[in-house]
MDAnalysis code that builds the backbone (N, CA, C; Angstrom):
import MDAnalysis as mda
import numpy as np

u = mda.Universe.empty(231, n_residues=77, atom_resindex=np.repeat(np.arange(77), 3), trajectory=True)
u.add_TopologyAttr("name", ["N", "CA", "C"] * 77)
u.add_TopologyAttr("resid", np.arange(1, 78))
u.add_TopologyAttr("resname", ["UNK", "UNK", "UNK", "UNK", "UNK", "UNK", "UNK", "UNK", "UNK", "UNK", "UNK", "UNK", "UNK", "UNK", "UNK", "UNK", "UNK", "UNK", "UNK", "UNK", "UNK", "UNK", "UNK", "UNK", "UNK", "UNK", "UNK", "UNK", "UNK", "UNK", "UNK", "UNK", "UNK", "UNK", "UNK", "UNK", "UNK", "UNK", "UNK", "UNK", "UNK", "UNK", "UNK", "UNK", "UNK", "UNK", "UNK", "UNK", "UNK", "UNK", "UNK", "UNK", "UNK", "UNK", "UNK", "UNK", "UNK", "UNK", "UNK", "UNK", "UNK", "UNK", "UNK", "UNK", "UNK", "UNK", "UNK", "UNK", "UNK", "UNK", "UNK", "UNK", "UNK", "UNK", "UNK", "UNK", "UNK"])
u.atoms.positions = np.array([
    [-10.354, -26.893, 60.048],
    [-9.074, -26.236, 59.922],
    [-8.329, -26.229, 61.255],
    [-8.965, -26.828, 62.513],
    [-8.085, -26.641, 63.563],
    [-7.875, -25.561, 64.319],
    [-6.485, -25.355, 64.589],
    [-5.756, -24.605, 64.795],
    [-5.673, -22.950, 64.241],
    [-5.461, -23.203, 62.578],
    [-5.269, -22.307, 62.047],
    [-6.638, -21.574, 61.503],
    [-7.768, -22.164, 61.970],
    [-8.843, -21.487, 62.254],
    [-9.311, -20.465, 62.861],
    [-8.391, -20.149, 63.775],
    [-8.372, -18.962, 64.861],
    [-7.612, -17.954, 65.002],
    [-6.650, -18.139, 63.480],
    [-5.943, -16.853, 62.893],
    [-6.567, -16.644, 61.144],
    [-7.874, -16.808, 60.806],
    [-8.551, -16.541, 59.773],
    [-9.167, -14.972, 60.481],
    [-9.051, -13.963, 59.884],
    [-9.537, -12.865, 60.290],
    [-11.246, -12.643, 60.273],
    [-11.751, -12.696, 61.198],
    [-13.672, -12.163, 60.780],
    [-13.978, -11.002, 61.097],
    [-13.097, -10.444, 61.561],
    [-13.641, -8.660, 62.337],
    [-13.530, -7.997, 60.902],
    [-14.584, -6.725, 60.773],
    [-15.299, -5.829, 59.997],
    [-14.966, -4.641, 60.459],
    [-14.358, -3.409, 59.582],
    [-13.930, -2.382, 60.123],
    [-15.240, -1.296, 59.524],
    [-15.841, -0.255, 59.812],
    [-17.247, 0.652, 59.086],
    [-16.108, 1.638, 57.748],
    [-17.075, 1.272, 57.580],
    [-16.481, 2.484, 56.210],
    [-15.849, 3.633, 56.199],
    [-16.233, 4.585, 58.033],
    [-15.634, 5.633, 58.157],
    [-14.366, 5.642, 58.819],
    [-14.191, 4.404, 59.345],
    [-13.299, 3.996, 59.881],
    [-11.892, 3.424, 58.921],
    [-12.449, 2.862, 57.978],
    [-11.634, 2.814, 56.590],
    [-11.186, 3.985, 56.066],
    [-11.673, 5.209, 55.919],
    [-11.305, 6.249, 55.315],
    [-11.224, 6.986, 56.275],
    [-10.426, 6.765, 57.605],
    [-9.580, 7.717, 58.320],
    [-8.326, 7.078, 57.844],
    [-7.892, 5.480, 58.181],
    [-7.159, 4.637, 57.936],
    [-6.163, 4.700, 56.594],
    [-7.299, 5.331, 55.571],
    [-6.889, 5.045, 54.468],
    [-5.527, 5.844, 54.131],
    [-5.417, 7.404, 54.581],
    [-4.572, 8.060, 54.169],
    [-3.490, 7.267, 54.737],
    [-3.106, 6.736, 55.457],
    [-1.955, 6.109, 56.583],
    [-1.549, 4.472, 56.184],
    [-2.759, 3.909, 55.014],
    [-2.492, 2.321, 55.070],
    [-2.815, 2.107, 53.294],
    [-1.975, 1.620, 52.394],
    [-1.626, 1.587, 51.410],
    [-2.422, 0.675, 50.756],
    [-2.670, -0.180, 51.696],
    [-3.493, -1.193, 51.183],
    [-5.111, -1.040, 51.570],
    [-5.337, -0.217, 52.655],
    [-6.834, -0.031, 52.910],
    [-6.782, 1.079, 51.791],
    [-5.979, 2.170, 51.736],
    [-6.407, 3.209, 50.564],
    [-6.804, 2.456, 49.475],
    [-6.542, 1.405, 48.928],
    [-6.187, 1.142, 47.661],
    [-8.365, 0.550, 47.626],
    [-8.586, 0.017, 48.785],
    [-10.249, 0.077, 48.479],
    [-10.887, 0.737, 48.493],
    [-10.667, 2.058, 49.178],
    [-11.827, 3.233, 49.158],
    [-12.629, 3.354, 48.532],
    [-12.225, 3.387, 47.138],
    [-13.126, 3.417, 46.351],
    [-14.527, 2.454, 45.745],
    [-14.063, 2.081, 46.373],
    [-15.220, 0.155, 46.342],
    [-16.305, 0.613, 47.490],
    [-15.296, 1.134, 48.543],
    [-16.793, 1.297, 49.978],
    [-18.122, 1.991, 49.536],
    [-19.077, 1.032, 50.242],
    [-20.383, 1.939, 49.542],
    [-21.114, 1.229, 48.628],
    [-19.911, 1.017, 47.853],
    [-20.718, 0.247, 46.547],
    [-21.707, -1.110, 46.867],
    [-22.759, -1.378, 46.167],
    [-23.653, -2.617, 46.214],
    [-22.701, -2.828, 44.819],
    [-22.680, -4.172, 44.954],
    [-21.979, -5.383, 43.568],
    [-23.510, -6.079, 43.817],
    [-23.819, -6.307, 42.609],
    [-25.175, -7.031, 42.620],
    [-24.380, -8.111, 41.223],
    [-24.593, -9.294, 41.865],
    [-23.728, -10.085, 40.098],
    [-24.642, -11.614, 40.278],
    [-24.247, -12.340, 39.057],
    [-25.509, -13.215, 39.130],
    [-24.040, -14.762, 38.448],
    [-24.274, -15.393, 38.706],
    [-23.266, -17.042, 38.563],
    [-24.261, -17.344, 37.437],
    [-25.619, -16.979, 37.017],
    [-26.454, -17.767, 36.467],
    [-25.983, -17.891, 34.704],
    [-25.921, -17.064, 34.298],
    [-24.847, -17.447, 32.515],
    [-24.220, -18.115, 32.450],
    [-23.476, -18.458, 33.903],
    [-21.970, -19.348, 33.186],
    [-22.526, -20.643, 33.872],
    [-23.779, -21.008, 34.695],
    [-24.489, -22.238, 34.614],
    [-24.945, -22.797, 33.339],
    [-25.957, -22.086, 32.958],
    [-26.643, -22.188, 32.403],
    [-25.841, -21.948, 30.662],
    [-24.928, -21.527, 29.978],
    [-24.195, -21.739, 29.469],
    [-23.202, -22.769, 29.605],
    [-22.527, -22.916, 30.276],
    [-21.152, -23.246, 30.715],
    [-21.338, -25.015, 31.636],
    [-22.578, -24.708, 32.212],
    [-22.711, -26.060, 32.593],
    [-22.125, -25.769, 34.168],
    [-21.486, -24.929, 34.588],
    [-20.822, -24.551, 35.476],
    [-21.246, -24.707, 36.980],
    [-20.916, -25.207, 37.866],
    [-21.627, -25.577, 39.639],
    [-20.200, -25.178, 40.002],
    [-20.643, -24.099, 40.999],
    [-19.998, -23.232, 41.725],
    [-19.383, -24.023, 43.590],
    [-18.578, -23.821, 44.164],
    [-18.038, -24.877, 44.898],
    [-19.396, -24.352, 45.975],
    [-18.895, -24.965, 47.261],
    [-20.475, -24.620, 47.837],
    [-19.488, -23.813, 48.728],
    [-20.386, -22.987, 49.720],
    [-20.170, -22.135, 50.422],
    [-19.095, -22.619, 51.976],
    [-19.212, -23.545, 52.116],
    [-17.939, -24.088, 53.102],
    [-16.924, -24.400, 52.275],
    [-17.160, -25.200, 51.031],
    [-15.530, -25.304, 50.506],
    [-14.623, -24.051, 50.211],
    [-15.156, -23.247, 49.849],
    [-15.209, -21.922, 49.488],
    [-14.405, -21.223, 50.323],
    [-14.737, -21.330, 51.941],
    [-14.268, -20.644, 52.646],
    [-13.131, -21.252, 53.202],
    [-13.377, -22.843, 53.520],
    [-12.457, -23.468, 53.865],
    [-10.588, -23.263, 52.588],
    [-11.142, -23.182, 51.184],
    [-9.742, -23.280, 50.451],
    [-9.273, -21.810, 50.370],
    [-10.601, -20.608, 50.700],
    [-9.709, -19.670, 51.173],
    [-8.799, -19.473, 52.488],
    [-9.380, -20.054, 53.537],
    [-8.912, -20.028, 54.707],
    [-6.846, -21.253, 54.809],
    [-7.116, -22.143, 53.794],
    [-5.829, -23.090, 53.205],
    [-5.191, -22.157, 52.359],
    [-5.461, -21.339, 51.271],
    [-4.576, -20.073, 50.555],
    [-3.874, -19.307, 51.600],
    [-4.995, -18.632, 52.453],
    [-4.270, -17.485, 52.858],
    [-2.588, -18.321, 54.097],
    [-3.370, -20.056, 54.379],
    [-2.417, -20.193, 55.227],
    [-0.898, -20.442, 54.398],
    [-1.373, -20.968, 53.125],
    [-0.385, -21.306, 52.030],
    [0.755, -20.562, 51.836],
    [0.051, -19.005, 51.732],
    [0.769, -17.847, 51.536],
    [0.852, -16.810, 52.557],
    [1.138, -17.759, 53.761],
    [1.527, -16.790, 55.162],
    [1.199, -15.524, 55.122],
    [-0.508, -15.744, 55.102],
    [-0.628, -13.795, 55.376],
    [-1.354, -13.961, 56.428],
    [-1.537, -15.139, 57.454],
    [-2.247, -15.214, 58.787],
    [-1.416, -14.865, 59.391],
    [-1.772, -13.643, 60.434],
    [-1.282, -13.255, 61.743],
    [-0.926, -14.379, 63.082],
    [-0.123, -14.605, 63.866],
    [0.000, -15.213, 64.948],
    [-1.275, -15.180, 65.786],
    [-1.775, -15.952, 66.397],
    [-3.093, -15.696, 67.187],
    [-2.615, -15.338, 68.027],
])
């Protein structure tokens, strides 16, 4: 990705730190309720049904990292 590799966000904010945030940021409020949670989910039905192969873990990140540039929500580095 270059360039625009170095305005893909990787920093992690803690959970308590989210819910000071939250009252003040519309869009961190809007997850609160998710923090905490384990998602435990499985791809294996819609293989094994569906026939289905899941992209691999670099394409993955790479066509998210091309979306978000698609739809200008990367910050200026």
């Amino acid at each position: 990705m270059g360039e625009l590799a170095r305005k893909v966000p990787t920093r992690s904010l803690p959970n308590w730190l989210m819910r000071v945030v939250g009252p003040f940021d519309r869009e961190v409020r809007a997850i609160l309720p998710e923090l905490g949670k384990r998602k435990n989910a499985s791809n294996e039905k819609a293989r094994r049904l569906l026939g289905w192969a899941p992209r691999s873990t670099k394409e993955a990140v790479l066509a998210t990292a091309r979306s978000l540039s698609e739809l200008k929500l990367l910050k200026a580095g």
